[in-house]
N, C-alpha and C positions, 0 to 999 in steps of 0.2 A: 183288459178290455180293449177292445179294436175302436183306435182313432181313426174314424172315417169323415174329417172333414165337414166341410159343410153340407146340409143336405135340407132337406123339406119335407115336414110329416104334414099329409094332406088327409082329411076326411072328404072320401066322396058317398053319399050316399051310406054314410055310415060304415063304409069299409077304407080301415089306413093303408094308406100307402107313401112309401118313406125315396124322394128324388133324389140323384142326385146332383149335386150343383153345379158338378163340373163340364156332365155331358148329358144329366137332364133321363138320362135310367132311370124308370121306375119299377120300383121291388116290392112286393108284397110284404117282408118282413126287414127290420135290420138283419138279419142273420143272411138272408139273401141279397141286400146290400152289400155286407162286405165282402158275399161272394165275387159279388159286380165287380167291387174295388181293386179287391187282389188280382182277379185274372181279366179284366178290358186289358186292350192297349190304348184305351182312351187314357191312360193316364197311369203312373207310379207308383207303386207298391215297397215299402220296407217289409219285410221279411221276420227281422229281429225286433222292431217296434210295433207292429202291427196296425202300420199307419199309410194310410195315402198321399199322395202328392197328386198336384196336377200337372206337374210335367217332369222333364228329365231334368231340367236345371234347379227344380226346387230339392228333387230328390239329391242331388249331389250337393248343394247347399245344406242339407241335413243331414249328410256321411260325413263333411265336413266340419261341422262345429260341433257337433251331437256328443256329449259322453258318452251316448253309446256305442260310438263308432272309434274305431283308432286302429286307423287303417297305415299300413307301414308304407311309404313310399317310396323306398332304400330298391334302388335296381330293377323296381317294374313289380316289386312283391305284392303288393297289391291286399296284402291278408289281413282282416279286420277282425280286433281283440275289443270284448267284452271291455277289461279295462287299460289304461295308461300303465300300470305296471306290468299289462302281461304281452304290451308290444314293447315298452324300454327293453324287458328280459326276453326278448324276441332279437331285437337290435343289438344287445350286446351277444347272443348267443352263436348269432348267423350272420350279423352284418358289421364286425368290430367297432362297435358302438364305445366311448367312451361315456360313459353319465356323466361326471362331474363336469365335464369341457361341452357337452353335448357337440360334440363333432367325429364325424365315422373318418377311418382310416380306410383305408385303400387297400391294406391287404392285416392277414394276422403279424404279421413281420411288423410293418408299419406301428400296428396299434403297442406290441410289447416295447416297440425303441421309445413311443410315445410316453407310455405308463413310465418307464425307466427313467428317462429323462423330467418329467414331470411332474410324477404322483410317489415319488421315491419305493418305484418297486425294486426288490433285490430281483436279481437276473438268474439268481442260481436256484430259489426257492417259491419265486413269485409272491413274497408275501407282500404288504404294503405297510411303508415307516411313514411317523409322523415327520422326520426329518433326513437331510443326509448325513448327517453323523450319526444318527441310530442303525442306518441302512449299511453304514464303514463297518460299525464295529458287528453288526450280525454277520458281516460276509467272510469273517474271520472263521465261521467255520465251513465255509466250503472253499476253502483257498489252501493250497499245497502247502503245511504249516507242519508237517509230522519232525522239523526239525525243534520246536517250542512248546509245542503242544503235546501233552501229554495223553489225549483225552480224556471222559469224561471224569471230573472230578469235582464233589459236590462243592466245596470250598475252595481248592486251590487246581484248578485246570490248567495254566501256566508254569513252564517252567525253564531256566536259564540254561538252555545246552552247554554253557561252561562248567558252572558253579552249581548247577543242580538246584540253586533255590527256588523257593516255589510260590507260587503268586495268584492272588485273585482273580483278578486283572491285567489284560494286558496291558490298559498303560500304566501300574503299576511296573510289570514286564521292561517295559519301555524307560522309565525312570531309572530303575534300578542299574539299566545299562550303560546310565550315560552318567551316572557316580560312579559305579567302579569300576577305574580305568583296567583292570584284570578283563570284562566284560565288555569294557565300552567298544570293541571291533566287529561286534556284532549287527553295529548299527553302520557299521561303514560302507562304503561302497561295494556292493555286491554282494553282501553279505545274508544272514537268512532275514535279520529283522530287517533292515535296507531294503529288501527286496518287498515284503510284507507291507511297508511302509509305503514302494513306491504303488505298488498295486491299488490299494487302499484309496489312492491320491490320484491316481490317474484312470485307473482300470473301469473306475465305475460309472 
């Protein structure tokens, strides 16, 4: 139903007639009221609410605060969503919105060093970790590793380019290199887990 503000139902002579308050039109029916209301430029019209205003500044005052309005402000966009979750998924889709920080980056580059840095995304998959040591040990498999890894193996995925033993875990992997000194140079300078190691620790 059409909110049309204030107005005045008068009986003249036994015939109504419905004013309105802002600029004093009178309409023989509501129904030609709201015609009044939507198309004067005596005065403001919402489109989506079906509601009047009496001027331009009350109307932007209710695109404003209104739930019904969620209008995006991001570089002049100017596009107004039904609701708050269908302008955030507007924001993050076209304007590198971050949600949990609520602050826009500056370009898509910007936003992924952000996330990376931040929200502990891996770089290689884009997934997101609760931590950075969850985000180390996933990135083990997108890192140049075909000299320890054996791939996919439901139990034992790991295994010692020396000795051939095989492991769950890589820091299993990793332990086992630094007890037995036949293996322990693996972990040396330069070497493949060394290098895996330094990756891990710095790369990310």
């Amino acid at each position: 139903m059409a909110k049309l503000g204030r107005y005045i139902t008068r009986n003249t002579y036994g015939r109504i007639e419905y004013e309105c308050a802002y600029c004093y039109k009178t309409t023989a029916s509501l129904v030609a009221l709201r015609q009044h209301c939507r198309d004067s430029p005596a005065h403001e019209w919402c489109w989506r609410c079906d509601r009047v205003f009496p001027n331009n500044e009350a109307l932007e005052s209710h695109l404003t605060y209104s739930s019904s309005h969620n209008i995006c402000t991001r570089d002049y966009c100017n596009e107004d969503f039904h609701t708050y979750e269908e302008l955030a998924s507007h924001n993050e889709q076209h304007h590198d919105w971050c949600r949990p920080c609520n602050w826009f980056a500056d370009s898509e580059d910007e936003l992924r060093t952000h996330d990376i840095n931040q929200h502990f995304m891996c770089r290689y998959c884009g997934q997101y970790f609760q931590n950075d040591n969850n985000r180390r040990m996933a990135t083990v498999d997108y890192v140049d590793s075909d000299e320890y890894f054996r791939g996919f193996h439901e139990f034992f995925p790991f295994n010692c380019p020396d000795c051939q033993l095989e492991f769950r875990h890589l820091s299993s992997l990793y332990q086992h290199v630094e007890m037995r000194p036949e293996c322990r140079y693996l972990s040396h300078y330069n070497n493949c887990l060394d290098t895996l190691k330094h990756h891990l620790e710095y790369s990310l």
